[in-house]
Every structure is written in structure tokens, then in C-alpha cells.
ROLUM-343565 format. One record per residue (C-alpha): residue number from 1; residue in three letters; x, z, y. Coordinates in steps of 0.001 Angstrom, whole numbers, padded with zeros to 6 digits, always signed. Layout:
N
+-----+------+---------+---------+---------+
| seq | type |      xx |      zz |      yy |
+-----+------+---------+---------+---------+
| NUM |  ala |       X |       Z |       Y |
...
+-----+------+---------+---------+---------+
This chain:
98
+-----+------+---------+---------+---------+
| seq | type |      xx |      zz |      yy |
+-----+------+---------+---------+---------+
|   1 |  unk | +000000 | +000000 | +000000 |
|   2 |  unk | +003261 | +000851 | +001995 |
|   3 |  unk | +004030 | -002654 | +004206 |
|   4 |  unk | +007524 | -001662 | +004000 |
|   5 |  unk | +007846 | -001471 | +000403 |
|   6 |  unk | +005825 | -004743 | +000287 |
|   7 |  unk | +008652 | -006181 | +002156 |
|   8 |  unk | +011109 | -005182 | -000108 |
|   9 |  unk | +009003 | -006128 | -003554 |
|  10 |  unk | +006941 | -009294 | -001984 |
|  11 |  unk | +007524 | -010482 | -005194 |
|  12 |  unk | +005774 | -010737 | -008956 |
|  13 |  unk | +006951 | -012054 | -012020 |
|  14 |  unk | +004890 | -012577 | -014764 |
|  15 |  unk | +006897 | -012710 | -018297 |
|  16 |  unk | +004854 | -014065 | -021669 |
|  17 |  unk | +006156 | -015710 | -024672 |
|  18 |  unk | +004411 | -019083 | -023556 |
|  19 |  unk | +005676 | -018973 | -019742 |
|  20 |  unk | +007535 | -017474 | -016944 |
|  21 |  unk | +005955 | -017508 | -013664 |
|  22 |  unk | +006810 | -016334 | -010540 |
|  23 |  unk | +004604 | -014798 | -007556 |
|  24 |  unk | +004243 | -014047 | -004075 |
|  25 |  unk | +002122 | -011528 | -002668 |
|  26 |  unk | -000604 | -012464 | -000022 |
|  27 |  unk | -002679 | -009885 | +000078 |
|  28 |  unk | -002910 | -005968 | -001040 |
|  29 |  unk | -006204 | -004037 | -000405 |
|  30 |  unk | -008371 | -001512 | -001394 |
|  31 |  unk | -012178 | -001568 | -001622 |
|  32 |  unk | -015058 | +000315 | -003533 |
|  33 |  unk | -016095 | -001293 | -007336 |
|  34 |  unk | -018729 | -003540 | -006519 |
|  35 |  unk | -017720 | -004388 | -002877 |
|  36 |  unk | -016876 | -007861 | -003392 |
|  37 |  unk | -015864 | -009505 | -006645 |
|  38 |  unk | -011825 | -010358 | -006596 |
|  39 |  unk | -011850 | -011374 | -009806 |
|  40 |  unk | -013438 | -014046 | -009431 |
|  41 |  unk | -011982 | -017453 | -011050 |
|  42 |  unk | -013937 | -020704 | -010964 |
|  43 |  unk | -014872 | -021543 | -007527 |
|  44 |  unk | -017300 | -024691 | -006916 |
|  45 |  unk | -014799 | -026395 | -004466 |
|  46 |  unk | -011894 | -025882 | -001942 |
|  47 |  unk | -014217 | -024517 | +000911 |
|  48 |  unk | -014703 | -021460 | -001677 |
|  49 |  unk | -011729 | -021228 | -002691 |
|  50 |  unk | -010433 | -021143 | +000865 |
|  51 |  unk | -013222 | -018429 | +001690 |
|  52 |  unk | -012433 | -016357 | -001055 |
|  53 |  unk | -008877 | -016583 | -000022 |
|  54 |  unk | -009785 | -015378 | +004057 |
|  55 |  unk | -011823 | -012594 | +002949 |
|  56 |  unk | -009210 | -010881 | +001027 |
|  57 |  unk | -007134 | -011554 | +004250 |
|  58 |  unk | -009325 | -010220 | +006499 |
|  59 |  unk | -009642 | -006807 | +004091 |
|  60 |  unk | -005813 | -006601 | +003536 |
|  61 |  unk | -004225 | -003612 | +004753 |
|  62 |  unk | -001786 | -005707 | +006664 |
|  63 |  unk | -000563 | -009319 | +007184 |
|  64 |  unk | +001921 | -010590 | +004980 |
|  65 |  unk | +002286 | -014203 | +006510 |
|  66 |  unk | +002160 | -015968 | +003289 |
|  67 |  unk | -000173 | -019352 | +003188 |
|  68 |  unk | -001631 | -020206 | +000389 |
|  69 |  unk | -003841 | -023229 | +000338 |
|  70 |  unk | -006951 | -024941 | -002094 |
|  71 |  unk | -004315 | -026351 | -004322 |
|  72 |  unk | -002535 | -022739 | -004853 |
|  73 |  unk | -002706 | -020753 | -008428 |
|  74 |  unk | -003540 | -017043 | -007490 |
|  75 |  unk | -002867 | -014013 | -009490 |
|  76 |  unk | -005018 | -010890 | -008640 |
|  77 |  unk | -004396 | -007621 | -009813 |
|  78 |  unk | -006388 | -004538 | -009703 |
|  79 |  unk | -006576 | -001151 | -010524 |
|  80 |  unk | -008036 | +002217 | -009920 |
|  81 |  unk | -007257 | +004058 | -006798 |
|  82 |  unk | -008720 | +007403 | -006934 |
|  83 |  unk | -006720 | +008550 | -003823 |
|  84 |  unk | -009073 | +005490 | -001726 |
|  85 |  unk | -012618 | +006854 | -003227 |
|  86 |  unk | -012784 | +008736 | -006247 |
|  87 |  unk | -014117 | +007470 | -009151 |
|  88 |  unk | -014907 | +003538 | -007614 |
|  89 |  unk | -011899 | +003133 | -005625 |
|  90 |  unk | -009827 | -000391 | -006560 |
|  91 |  unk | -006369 | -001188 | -005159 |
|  92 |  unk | -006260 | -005372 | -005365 |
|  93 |  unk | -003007 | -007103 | -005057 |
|  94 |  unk | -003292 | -010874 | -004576 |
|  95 |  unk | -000252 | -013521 | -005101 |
|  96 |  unk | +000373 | -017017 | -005076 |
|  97 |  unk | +002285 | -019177 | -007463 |
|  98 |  unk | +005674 | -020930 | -006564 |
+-----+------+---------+---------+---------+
């Protein structure tokens, strides 16, 4: 949640045995289960895509400066925050694909 350790670990890799991927982060918030949906994957075409994308900006807890554009993998990741609102609070963090 800490922009200055965000600076210093702006970036994700994702290890399997069928790939190797790296990631930037975009975007790390925090909202209440059932808020909005960040998990959401199948979007109907780039104006959704590019909403989806600008509401998770405009909730971020700060501005990385990272684009990311309709043609962009994303990787979201979330998890329970307790500390934001015990028992629904989520921490998301959002990345995009090199």
C-alpha cells in the first residue's frame, strides 16, 4: 500500500512450468467485497476494457504513471485486508504485461 515500497518492487513475475511472464504494476487499491468486480476477465470491447482499466485508476491509492492500453494483458491480484474493513476488506493489485 506503501508508494515507496511500490517504487522499489513496481515489479511482478509470474513463474509456471508452461511460462515466465513478467509484470508491471498499475494500480494497488483497496475496496469492500462486492464494491466493484476486479476480477473481471472478458470484456465486450476496448471501450470496457479501457473503463475497467480508469476505474481502478481512479480508486488507486496513488498514481503509478504506468499506461496500459486495450491491447494490454492485465494481471489482478487480490486478497483480504482486514486492517481496510474487517471481514470484507480486499487489497487489489493490478499489472500489465511486458
Amino acid at each position: 500500500k506503501d508508494s515507496s515500497y511500490y517504487h522499489k518492487h513496481s515489479t511482478i513475475m509470474l513463474d509456471s512450468l508452461y511460462r515466465s511472464e513478467t509484470y508491471t504494476i498499475f494500480a494497488v487499491l483497496n475496496m469492500i467485497d462486492g464494491d466493484w468486480d476486479p476480477s473481471t476477465s472478458v470484456f465486450i470491447n476496448d471501450a470496457a476494457f479501457d473503463a475497467f482499466v480508469t476505474n481502478a485508476r481512479e480508486q488507486a491509492l496513488y498514481d503509478t504513471g504506468v499506461e496500459v492500453s486495450a491491447s494490454d494483458e492485465i494481471l489482478t491480484l487480490i486478497t483480504c485486508d482486514r486492517k481496510y474493513s474487517d471481514p470484507d476488506g480486499r487489497l487489489i493489485v493490478m499489472a500489465v504485461k511486458q
